[in-house]
DSSP file (Angstrom, degrees, kcal/mol; ACC not computed):
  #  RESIDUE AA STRUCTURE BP1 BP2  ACC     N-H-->O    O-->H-N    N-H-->O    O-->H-N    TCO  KAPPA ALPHA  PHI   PSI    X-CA   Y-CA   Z-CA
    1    1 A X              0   0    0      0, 0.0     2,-0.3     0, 0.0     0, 0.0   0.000 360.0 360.0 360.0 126.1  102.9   88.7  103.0
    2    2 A X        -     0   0    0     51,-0.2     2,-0.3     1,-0.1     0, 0.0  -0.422 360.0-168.4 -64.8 120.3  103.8   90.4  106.2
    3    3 A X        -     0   0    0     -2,-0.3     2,-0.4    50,-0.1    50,-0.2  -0.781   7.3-144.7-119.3 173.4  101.3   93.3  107.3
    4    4 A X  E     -A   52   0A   0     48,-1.6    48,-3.2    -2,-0.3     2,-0.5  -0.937   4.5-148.9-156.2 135.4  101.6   95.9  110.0
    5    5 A X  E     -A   51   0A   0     -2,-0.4     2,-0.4    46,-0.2    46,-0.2  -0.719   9.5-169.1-128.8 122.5   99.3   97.2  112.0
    6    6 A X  E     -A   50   0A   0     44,-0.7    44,-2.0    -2,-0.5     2,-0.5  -0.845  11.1-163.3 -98.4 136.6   99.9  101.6  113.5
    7    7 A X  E     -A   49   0A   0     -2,-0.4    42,-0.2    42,-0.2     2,-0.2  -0.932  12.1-145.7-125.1 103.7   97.2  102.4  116.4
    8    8 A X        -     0   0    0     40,-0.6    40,-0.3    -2,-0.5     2,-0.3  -0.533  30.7-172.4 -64.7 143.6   97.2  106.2  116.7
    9    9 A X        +     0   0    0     -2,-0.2     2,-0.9    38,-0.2    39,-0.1  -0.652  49.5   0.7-147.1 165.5   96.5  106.9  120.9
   10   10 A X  S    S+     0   0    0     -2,-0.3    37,-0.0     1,-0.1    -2,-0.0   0.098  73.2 179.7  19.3  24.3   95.9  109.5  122.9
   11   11 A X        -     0   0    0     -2,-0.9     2,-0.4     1,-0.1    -1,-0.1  -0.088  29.1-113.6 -51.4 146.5   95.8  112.3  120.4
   12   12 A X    >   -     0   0    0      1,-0.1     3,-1.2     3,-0.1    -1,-0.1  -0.825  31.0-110.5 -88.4 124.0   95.1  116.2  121.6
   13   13 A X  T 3  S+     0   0    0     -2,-0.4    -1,-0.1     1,-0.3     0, 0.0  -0.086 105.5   7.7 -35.5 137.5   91.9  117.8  120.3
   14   14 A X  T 3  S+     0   0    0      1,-0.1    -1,-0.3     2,-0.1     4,-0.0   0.794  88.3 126.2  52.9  42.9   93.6  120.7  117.5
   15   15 A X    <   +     0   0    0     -3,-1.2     2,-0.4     2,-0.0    -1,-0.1   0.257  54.2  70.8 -84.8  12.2   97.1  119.5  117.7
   16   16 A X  S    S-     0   0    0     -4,-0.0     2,-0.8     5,-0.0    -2,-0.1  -0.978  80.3-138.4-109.6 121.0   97.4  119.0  113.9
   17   17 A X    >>  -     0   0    0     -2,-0.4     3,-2.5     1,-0.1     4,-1.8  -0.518  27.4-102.8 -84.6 148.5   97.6  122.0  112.1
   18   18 A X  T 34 S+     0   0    0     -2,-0.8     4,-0.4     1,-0.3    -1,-0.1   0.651 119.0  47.1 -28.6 -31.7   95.7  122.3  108.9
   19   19 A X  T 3> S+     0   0    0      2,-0.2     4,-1.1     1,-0.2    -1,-0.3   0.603 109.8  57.0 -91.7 -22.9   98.7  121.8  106.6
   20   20 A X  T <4 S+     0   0    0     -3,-2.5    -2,-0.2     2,-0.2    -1,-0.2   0.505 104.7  45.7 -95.1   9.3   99.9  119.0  108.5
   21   21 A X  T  X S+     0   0    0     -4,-1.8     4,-0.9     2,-0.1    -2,-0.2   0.485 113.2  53.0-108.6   1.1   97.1  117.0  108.3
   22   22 A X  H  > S+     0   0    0     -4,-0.4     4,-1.2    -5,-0.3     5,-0.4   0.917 109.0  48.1 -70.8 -69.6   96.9  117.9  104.2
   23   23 A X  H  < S+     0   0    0     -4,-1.1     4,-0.1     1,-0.3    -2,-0.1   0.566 111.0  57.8 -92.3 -17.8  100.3  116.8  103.8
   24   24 A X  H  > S+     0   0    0      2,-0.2     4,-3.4     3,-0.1     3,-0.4   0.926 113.1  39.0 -54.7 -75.9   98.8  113.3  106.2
   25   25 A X  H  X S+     0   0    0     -4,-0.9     4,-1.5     1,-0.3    -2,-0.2   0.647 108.7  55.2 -65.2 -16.3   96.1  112.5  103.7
   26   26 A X  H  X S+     0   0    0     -4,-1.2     4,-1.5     2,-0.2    -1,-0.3   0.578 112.8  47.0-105.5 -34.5   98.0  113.1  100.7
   27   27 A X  H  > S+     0   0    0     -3,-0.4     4,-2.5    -5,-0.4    -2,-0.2   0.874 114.4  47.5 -58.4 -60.8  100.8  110.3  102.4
   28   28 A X  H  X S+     0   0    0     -4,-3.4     4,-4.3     1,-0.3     3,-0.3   0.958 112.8  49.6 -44.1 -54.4   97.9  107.9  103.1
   29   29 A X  H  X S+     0   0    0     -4,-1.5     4,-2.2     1,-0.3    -1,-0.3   0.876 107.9  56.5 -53.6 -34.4   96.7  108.5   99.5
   30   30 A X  H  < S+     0   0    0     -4,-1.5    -1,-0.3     1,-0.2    -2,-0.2   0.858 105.5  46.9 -10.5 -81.5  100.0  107.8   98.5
   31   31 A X  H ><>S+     0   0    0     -4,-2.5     3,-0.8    -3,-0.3     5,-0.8   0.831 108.1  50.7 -59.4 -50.4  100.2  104.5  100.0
   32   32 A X  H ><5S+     0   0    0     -4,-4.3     3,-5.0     1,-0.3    -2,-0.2   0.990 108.0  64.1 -68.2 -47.7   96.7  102.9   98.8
   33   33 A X  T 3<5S+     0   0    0     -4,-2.2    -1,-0.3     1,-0.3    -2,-0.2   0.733 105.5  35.5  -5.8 -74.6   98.2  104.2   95.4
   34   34 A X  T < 5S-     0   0    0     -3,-0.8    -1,-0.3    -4,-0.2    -2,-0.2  -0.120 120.3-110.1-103.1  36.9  101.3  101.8   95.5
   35   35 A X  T < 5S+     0   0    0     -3,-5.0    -3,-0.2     1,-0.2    -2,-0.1   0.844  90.6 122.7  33.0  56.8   98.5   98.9   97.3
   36   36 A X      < +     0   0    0     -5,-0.8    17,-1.6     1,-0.2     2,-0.6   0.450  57.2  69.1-106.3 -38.9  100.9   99.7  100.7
   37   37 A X  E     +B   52   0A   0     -6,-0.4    15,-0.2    15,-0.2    -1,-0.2  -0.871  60.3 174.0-107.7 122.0   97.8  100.8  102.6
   38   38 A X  E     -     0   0A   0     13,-1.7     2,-0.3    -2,-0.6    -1,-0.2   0.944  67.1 -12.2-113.0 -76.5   95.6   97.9  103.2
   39   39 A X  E     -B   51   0A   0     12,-0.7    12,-0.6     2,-0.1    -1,-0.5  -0.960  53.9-177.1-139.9 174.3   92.8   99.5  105.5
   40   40 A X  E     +B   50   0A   0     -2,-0.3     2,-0.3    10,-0.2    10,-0.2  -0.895  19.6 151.9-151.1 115.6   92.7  102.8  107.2
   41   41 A X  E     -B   49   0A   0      8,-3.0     8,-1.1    -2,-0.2     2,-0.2  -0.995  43.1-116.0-155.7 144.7   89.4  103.7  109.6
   42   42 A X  E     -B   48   0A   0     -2,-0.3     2,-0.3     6,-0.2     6,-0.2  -0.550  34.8-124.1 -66.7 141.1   88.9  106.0  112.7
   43   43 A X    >   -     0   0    0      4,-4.4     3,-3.1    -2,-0.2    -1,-0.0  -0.757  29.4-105.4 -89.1 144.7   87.9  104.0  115.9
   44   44 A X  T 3  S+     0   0    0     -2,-0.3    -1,-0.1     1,-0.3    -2,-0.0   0.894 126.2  54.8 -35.4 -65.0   84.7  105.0  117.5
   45   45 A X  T 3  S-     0   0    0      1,-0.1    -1,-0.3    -3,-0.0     3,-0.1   0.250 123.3-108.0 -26.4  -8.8   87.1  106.8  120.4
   46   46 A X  S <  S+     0   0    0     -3,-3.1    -2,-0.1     1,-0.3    -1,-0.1   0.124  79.0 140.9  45.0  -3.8   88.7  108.6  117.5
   47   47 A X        -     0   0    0     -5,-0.1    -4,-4.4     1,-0.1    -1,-0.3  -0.342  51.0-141.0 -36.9 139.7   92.0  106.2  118.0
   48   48 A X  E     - B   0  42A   0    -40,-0.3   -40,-0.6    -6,-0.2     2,-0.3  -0.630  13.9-151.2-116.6-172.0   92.7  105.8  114.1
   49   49 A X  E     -AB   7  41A   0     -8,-1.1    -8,-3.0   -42,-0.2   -42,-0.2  -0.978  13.9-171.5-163.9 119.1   94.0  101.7  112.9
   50   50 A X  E     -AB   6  40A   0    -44,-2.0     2,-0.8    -2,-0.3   -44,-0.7  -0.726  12.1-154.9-147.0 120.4   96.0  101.5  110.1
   51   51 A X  E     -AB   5  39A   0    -12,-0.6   -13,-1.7   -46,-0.2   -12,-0.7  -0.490   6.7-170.4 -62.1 101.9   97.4   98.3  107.9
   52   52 A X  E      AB   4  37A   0    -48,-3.2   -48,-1.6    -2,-0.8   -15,-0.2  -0.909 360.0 360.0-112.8 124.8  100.2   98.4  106.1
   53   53 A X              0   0    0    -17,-1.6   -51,-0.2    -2,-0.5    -1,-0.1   0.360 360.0 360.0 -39.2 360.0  101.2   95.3  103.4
């Protein structure tokens, strides 16, 4: 099975507003739902890592 790997970069401190970062976690949740989202973790740096199946 092919996985696929997102590395979030250089994000600006408060450049998500509250509603888009609901409407974030409620996607993510989505995915581990239909076993799409494999793992999902903050890097120490706050760079996020995500897996997808």
């Amino acid at each position: 099975m092919k996985k696929f790997v997102a590395i979030l970069k250089d994000k600006k401190k408060g450049e998500l507003t509250k509603g888009l970062l609901i409407k974030h976690f409620e996607h993510l949740r989505n995915l581990s739902k239909k076993s799409k989202l494999f793992i999902c973790d903050p890097f120490k740096d706050n760079d996020k890592m995500y897996l997808f199946n």
